[in-house]
N, C-alpha and C positions, 0 to 999 in steps of 0.2 A: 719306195717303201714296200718292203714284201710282206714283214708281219710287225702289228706294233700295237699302240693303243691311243686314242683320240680323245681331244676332253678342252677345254678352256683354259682352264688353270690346269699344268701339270708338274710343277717345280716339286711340287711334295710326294710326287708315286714314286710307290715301291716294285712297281708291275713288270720293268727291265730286268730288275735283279731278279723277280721270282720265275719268270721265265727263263733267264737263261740259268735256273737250275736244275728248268725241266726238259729242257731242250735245247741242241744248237743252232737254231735256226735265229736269224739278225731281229731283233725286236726294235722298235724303235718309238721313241715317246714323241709324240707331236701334238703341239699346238695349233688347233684351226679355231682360228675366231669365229664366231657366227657368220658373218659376212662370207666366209668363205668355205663352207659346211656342202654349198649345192656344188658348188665346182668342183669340190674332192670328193662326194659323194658318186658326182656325174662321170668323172675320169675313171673311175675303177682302178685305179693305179695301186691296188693290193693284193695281195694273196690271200689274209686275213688278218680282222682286228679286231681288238677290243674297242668298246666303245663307253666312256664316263662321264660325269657329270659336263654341260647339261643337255647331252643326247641323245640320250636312250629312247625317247621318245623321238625327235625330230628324225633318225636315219629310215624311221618305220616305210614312208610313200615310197624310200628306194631299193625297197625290198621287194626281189621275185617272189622269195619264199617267207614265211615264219614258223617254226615251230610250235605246237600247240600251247607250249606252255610259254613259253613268248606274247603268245597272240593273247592267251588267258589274263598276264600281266597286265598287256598294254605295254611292250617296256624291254627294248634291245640293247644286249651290251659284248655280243658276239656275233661277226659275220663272216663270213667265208665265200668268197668269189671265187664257183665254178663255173668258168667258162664264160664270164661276162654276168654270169645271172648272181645275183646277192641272196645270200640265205641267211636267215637273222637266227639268232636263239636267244635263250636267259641263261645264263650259267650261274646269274647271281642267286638264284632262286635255291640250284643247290648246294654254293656254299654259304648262302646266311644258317639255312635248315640245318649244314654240316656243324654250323659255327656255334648255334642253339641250343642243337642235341650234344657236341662237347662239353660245353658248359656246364649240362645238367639242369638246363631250363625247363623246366615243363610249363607248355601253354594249355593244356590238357582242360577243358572247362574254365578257362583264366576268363577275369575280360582285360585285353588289350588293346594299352595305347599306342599309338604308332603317328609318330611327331614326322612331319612335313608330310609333302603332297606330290613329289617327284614321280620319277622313274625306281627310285630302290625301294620311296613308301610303299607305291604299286606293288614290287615284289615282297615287302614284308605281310602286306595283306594277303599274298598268297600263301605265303608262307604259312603265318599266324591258322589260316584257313585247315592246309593242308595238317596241322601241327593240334589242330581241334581247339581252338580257341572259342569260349562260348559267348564270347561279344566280343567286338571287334571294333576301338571306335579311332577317327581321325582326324589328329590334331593340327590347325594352322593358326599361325598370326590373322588369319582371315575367313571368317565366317562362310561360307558357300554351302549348298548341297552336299550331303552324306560327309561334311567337313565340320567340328565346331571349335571355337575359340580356344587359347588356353585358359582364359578366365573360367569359360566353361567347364572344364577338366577340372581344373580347381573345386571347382562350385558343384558339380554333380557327379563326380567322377572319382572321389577320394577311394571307392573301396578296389581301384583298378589292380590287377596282381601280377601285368606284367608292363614293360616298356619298353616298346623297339620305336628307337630314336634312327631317323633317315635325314635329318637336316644338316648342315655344317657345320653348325653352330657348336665351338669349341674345337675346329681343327685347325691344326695349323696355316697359316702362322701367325692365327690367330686363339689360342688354346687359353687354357683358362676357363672361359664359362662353361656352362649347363643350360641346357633349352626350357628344361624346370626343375623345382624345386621339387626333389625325390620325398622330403621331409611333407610335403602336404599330402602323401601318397602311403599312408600307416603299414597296409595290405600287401606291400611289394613283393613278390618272393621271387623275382628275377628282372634284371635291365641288359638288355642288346645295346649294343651302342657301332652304328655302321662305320662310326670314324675308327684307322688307324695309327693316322699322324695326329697328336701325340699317341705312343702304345697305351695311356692310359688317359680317356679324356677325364675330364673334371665329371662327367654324367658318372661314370665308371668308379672315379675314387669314391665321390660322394656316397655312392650306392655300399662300394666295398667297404666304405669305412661305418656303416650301418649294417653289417652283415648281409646283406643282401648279394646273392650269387652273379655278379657280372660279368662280359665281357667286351673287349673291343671288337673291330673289325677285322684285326690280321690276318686270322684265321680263315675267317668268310671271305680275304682277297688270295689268298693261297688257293681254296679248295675252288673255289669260282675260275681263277688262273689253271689249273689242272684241268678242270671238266673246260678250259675252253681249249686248251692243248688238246684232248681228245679230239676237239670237233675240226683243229685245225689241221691235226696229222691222221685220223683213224686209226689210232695207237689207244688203246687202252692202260691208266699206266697205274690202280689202284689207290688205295688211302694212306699205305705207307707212304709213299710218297708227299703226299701231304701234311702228315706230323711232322716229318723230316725236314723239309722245307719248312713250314712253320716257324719252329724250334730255334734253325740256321740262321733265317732272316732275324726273329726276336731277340736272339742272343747277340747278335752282330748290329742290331740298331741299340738297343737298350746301352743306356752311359751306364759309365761304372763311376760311383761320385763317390771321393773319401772323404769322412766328416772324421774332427777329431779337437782334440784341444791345441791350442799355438805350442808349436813345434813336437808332436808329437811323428812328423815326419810324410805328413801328405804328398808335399811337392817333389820331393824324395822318390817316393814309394809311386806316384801319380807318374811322375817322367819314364821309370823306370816299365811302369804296364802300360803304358803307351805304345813303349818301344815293344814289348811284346807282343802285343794285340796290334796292330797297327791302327790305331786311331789318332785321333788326334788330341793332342794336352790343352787343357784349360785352368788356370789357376784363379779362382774367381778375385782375388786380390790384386793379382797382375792386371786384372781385366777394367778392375776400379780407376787404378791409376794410370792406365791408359785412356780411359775414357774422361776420366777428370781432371787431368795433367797435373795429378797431387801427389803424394807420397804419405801414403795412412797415416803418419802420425799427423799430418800438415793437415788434413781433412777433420781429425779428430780436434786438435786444438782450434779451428775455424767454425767448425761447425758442429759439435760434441759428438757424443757418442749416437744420438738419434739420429742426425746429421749424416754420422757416416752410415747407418745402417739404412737408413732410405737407400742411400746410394748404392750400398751394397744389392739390394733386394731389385733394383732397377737393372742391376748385371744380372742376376741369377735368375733374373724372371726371362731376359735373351738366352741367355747360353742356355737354361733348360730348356727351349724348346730344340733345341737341334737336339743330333743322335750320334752315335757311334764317337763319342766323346769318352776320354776319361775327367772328370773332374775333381780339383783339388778347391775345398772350400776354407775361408776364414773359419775362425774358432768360433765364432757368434754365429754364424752361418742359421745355424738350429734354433736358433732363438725366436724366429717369427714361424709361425703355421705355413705363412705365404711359400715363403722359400721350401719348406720341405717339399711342399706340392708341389714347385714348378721343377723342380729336384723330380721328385718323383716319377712325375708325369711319362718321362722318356726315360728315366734310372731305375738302379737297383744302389740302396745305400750302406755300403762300408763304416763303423765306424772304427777308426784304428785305434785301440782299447791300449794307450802305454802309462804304466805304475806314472803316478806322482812322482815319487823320487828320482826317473827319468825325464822331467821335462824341466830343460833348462830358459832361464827369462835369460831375453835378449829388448835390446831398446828399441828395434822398430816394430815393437806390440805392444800398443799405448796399455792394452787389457795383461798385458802378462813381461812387464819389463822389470817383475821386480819377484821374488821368491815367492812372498806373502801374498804376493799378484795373484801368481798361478795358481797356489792354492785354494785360494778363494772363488777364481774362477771356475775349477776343480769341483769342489765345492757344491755352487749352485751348478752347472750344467754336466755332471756324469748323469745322473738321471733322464736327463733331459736326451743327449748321448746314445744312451741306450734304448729309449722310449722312439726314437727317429731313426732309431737304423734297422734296416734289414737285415744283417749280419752283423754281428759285431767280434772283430777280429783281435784277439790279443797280439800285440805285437813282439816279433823276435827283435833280436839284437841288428840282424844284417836285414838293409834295407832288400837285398834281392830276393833274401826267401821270403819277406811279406810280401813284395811283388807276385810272386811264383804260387802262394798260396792263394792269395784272391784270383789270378786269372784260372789257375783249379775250380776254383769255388763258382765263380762266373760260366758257369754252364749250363 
């Protein structure tokens, strides 16, 4: 291993791809279970690494050096092996601050909460610190020193005005929840959130769908990934470089999901920006009846229409957690909250906008096999349609130039 990055669980980093688009030197993701953290600690067998969850604290006794602002933390997640001797740094420090100040967060006299007790909580208290925060407090599932409950947060902490979230809680691939409820917190006027698998956790929608200024962690692994390039190579390589990469990674992990009514030409139009973008296709219909060896109408008359939509919503809550998907959804698809979120989560939502008088009933769409079908379902869910989507696309005649326009538009 000459450069790479260390951690426990690593199936979900994005840190190979962000490096090698800062550099050409071999990156490599490796998993060292605790048991085996002093042996690859004691080898030196690096040149330099990043270092993640849960070691930022534990590599510290096999360090020669640390940087001041490392040592200030508590909390290493960059080292670099000269000549046998280890030198630690933080680099997370200055890309959460970078990730903060993008945002438009100001901690400025705030008082902030700052959820877990890690290695990254450490650096957001430096952060929050550096950033003039005028109270500062820290939240765990467990009471300790200079630590208090979340009951407690709840209980005496409602007027808090900011939230820098450091736990896992809601990352893949396990996404979905929030570590608290944003809604017991009136005062908000910004939320950090460290995770970037999902691009959007549930802390993050929540906040965003109450107006409150969010964002996730992408950002804070890009500019943290740069300042640790520096330290690896003594190359100075600026902040351009950092939007840029940003931007590259988000657009290429973010699904492109098409919502639309039965046959209004998803699977179509979904096969054909696949082929474009190089991603990979998901037809969340195909995905059903693979999963429950049925055939929609068969699912429908067995077990009605609530029947199939459970079922439906237990696909789309899998497939939305992965990335760099196009997805093509059922016409109900939009009908639960659930689904739009897990949609959301890692997406940007299309919906393919084609006149009534072009959508023809066919019999294996028990909702739209018949004229008066369509209409009806027309009907109740354009509203709905357009209320769920992030764009919404009128459709041409030729499937390839609705192809051609979304992947335009998807920048």
């Amino acid at each position: 291993m000459t450069y790479g990055c260390i951690g426990e669980h690593l199936s979900h980093s994005f840190s190979k791809e962000i490096h090698n688009k800062i550099e050409t030197y071999d990156y490599t993701i490796r998993e060292v279970p605790k048991d085996e953290l002093d042996a690859f600690m004691t080898a030196k067998e690096f040149t330099a690494i990043n270092v993640t969850i849960p070691y930022k604290q534990d590599v510290i006794p096999y360090l020669y050096e640390i940087s001041d602002t490392a040592r200030a933390i508590g909390a290493v997640n960059t080292i670099v092996n000269r000549d046998s001797r280890l030198y630690g740094y933080n680099t997370d420090f200055f890309g959460m601050k970078s990730c903060i100040t993008r945002a438009g967060i100001s901690l400025t006299g705030k008082k902030v909460l700052i959820l877990g007790t890690g290695g990254t909580s450490r650096t957001a208290k430096a952060v929050a610190e550096a950033m003039g925060a005028g109270e500062i407090i820290v939240v765990s599932r467990t009471e300790k020193p200079g630590v208090i409950t979340y009951e407690q947060a709840y209980r005496d902490h409602r007027d808090a005005g900011v939230i820098l979230n450091t736990t896992p809680v809601g990352m893949y691939p396990n996404p979905g929840t929030a570590p608290v409820d944003i809604g017991c917190f009136p005062g908000l006027s910004g939320v950090f959130d460290a995770i970037y698998n999902p691009l959007s956790s549930r802390l993050v929608m929540d906040a965003a769908a109450k107006g409150i200024p969010a964002v996730g962690g992408l950002y804070m692994l890009v500019a943290q990934a740069v300042f640790a390039a520096e330290k690896f190579t003594g190359k100075t390589y600026g902040d351009t470089i950092i939007d840029d990469i940003y931007r590259e990674i988000f657009i290429s992990k973010q699904n492109i999901v098409l919502t639309g009514m039965p046959a209004s030409g998803k699977t179509t139009v979904g096969r054909l920006l696949a082929e474009m973008t190089g991603r990979t296709f998901v037809d969340t219909d195909a995905e059903i009846v693979k999963k429950y060896g049925m055939e929609i109408p068969e699912i429908f008359a067995q077990f009605g229409e609530e029947g199939f939509r459970d079922r439906e919503s237990d696909v789309i809550a899998e497939v939305g957690k992965n990335s760099a998907l196009v997805i093509a959804t059922g016409g109900g698809a939009i009908l639960r909250d659930a689904n739009v979120d897990a949609l959301r989560q890692n997406g940007k939502i299309y919906f393919l906008d084609r006149p009534l008088d072009r959508l023809l009933p066919t019999a294996d769409r028990p909702t739209a096999n018949s004229a008066d079908a369509i209409r009806k379902r027309y009907e109740e869910r354009y509203g709905r349609y357009c209320s769920t989507a992030d764009v919404i696309h009128p459709m041409d005649e030729d499937p390839v130039i609705n192809a051609e326009k979304i992947r335009a538009m998807h920048k």
